[in-house]
C-alpha positions in Angstrom: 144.3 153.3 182.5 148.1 154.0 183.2 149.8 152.8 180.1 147.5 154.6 177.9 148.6 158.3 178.8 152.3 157.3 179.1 152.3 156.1 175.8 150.5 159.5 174.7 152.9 161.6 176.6 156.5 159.8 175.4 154.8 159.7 171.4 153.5 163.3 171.4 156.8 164.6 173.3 159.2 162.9 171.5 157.5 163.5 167.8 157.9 167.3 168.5 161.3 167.4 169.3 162.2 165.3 166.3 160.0 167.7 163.7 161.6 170.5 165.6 165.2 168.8 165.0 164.4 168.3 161.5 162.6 171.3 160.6 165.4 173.8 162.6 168.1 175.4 160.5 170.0 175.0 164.2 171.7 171.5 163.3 172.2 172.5 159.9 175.6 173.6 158.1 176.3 174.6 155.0 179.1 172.6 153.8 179.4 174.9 150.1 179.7 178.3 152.3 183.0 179.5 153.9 184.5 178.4 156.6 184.0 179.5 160.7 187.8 180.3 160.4 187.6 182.0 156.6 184.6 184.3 158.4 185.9 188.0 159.7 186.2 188.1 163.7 182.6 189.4 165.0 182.0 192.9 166.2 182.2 192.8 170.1 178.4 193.2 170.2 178.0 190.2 168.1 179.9 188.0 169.5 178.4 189.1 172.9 175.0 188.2 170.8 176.6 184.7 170.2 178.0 184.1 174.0 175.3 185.0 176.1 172.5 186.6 174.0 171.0 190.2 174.3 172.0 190.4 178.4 175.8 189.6 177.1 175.6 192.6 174.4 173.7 195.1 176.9 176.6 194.3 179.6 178.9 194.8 176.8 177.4 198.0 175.8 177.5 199.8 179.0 181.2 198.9 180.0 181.9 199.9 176.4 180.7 202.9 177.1 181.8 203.4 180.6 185.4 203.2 179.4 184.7 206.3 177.4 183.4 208.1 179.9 179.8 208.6 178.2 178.3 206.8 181.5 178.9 205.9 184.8 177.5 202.7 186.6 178.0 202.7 190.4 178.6 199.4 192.5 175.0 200.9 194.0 173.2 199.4 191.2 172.6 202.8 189.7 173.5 204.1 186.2 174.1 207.8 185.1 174.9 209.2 182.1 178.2 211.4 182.3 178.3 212.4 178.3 175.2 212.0 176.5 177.0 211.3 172.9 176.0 208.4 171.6 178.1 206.6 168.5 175.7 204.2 167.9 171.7 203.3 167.6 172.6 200.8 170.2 173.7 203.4 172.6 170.9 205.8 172.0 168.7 203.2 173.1 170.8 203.0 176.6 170.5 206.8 177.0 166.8 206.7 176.0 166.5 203.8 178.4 168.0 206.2 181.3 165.0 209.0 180.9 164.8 212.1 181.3 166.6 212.6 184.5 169.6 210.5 183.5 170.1 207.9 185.6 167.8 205.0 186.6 168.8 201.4 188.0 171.6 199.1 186.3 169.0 196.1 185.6 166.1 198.4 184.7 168.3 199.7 182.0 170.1 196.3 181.0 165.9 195.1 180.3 164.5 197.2 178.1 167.7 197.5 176.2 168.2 193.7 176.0 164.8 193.6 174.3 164.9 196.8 172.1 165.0 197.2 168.3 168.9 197.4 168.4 169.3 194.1 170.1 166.5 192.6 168.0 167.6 193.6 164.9 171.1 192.4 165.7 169.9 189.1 166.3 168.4 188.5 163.4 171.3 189.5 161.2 173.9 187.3 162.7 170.6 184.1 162.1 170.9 185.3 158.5 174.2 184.7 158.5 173.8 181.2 159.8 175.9 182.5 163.3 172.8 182.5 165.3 169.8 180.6 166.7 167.1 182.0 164.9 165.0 183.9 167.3 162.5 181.7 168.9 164.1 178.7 167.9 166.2 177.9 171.1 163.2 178.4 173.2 161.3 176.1 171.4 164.1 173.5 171.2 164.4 173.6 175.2 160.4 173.2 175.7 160.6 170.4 173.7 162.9 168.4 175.6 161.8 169.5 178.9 158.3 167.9 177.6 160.3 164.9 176.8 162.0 164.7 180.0 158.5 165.2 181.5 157.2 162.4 179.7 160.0 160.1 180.6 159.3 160.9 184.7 155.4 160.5 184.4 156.1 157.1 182.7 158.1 156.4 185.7 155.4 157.3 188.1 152.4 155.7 186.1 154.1 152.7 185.9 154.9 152.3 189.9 151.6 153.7 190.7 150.1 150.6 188.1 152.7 148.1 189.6 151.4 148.9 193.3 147.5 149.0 192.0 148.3 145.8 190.8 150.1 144.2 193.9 146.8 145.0 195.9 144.3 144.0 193.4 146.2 140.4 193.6 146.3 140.6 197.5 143.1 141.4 198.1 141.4 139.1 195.5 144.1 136.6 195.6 144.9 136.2 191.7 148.2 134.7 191.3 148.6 136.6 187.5 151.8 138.4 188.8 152.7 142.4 187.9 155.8 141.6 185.4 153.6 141.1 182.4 150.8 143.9 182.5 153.3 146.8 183.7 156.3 145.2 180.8 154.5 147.8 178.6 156.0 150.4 180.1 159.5 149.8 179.4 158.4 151.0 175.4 157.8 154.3 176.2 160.3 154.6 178.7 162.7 153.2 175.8 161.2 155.9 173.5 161.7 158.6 176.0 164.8 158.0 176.9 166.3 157.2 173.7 165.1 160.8 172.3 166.5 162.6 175.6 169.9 160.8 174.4 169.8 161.8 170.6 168.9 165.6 172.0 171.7 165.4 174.3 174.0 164.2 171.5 172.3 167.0 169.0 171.7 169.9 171.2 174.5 169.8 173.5 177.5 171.5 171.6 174.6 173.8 170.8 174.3 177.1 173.3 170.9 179.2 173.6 172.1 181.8 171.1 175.1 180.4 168.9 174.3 178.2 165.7 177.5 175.6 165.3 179.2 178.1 162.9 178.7 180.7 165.7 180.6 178.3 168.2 183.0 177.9 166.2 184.0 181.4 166.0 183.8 181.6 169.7 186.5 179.1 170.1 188.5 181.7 167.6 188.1 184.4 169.9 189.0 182.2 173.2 192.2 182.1 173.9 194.4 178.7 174.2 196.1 177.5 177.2 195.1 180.2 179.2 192.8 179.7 182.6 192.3 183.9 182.4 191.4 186.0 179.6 193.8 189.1 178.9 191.2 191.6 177.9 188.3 192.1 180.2 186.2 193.4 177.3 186.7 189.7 175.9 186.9 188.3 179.0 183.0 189.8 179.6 182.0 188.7 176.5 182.9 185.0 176.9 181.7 184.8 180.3 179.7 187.7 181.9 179.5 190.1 184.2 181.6 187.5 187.0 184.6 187.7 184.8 185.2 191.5 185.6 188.1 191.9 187.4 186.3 195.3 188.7 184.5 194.4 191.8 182.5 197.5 191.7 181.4 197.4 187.9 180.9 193.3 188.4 178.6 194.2 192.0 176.6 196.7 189.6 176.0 194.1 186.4 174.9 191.3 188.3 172.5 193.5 191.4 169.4 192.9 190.9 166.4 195.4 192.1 163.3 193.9 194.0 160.2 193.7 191.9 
C-alpha cells in the first residue's frame, strides 16, 4: 500500500527529468561552431537577458535611460518620464508602459516591460544563438527536479509511516517477522531518487535560469578578474542587480515593491 506509490512517484519523476535532459538543447554545445571567447561581447541588454533574465534587462533599461536624462525614477518607487525620446523599441515600450500621464510606479513599469514584445523577442534571439535557455525550457527543467525532490521526501515518509504500521501490526498480533525486510524495498526508489537529484545537480548546476553554457561563458568574459567590486555600475547591475548600485536612491527604487 506504501511501496507502490513511492515507486510510482521516484519512476515517473525521475523519467521526466531525464527525457527533459535529453531532449533540451540546454546541455548541448556545439563543438563545430565558434568559440564563447571568438563571439562579439553582448549588447548590455543581452547580457542583462543572460544574467538575470527580462527583470535584469528592464532594470538595465531604465538606468540606461535615466543617465540620459529621458526618465527619472525617484527612491519613492515612482517613475516619470523627463524626455519622451525614445532610441529604441525597447524604450518605447517603457514610455508606453508609463501612460498617458507619465509616470506610474517603478515595479508596475519594470512588469509589463519585462514581459513585452521587446523583451520577448530578445529572448528568443540570443536561444537562437545557442546564448540562452530557450523560453520555457528552464521552467520546465526546475519543475522537474522539484518533482524529483518531492518524490525522494514522500519515499521518506511512506516508508516510516510503513515501518511504524508494521511495528504495531507485530505488537499487537505478536508476529515475530521483523520490519527490515518488507520496508528494504524502499531503499530502490530512494536510490533512484537520489541518484537523479545528484546527476541534475551535476548537469544543471553551472546552468543559470536564463544562460545556456555558451551564455556563461561569455558572462565570465564580461566579469572582471581579481576584483571583489565591479568598476562600472552599468556592468556592475547587469551582473548582479539592482543591490549592486552604488546609488542608494536608484537601488531603494529598483528593488520597492508596491502592495498588491
Amino acid at each position: 500500500m506504501f511501496l507502490v506509490p513511492a515507486v510510482l512517484l521516484a519512476a515517473l519523476s525521475s523519467l521526466r527529468l531525464c527525457r527533459l535532459a535529453a531532449a533540451s538543447d540546454v546541455l548541448r554545445t556545439d563543438a563545430s561552431g565558434p568559440s564563447p571567447y571568438d563571439r562579439p561581447l553582448p549588447a548590455p541588454t543581452e547580457a542583462a537577458y543572460l544574467a538575470g533574465g527580462p527583470d535584469r534587462v528592464v532594470d538595465v533599461t531604465l538606468v540606461d535611460m535615466t543617465g540620459r536624462g529621458l526618465l527619472h525614477i525617484a527612491h519613492t518607487g515612482w517613475t516619470s518620464v523627463a524626455r519622451p525620446q525614445p532610441d529604441t523599441e525597447l524604450e518605447s515600450e517603457v514610455f508606453a508602459a508609463l501612460g498617458p500621464d507619465g509616470q506610474r510606479r517603478t515595479d508596475e513599469v519594470r512588469r509589463e516591460v519585462a514581459s513585452g514584445a521587446s523583451v520577448r523577442a530578445l529572448g528568443l534571439s540570443l536561444a537562437d544563438l545557442g546564448l540562452a535557455v530557450p523560453p520555457g525550457g528552464a521552467s520546465a527543467l526546475a519543475e522537474a527536479v522539484a518533482a524529483v525532490r518531492f518524490a525522494f521526501l514522500a519515499t521518506l515518509a511512506l516508508g516510516g509511516t510503513a515501518l511504524a504500521v508494521i511495528g504495531v501490526r507485530d505488537l499487537l498480533l505478536g508476529g515475530h517477522d521483523g520490519v527490515l525486510v518488507p520496508t528494504a524495498w524502499f531503499v530502490l526508489p530512494l536510490i533512484l531518487t537520489a541518484g537523479t537529484l545528484l546527476m541534475a545537480r551535476a548537469e544543471f548546476h553551472p546552468i543559470t535560469p536564463w544562460a545556456a553554457p555558451a551564455g556563461q561563458d561569455l558572462l565570465r568574459v564580461l566579469r572582471p578578474r581579481g576584483l571583489r567590486r565591479v568598476a562600472d555600475p552599468l556592468l556592475a547591475l547587469i551582473l548582479r542587480g539592482p543591490s549592486a548600485l552604488r546609488d542608494p536612491r536608484l537601488r531603494t527604487a529598483l528593488t520597492a515593491r508596491s502592495k498588491r
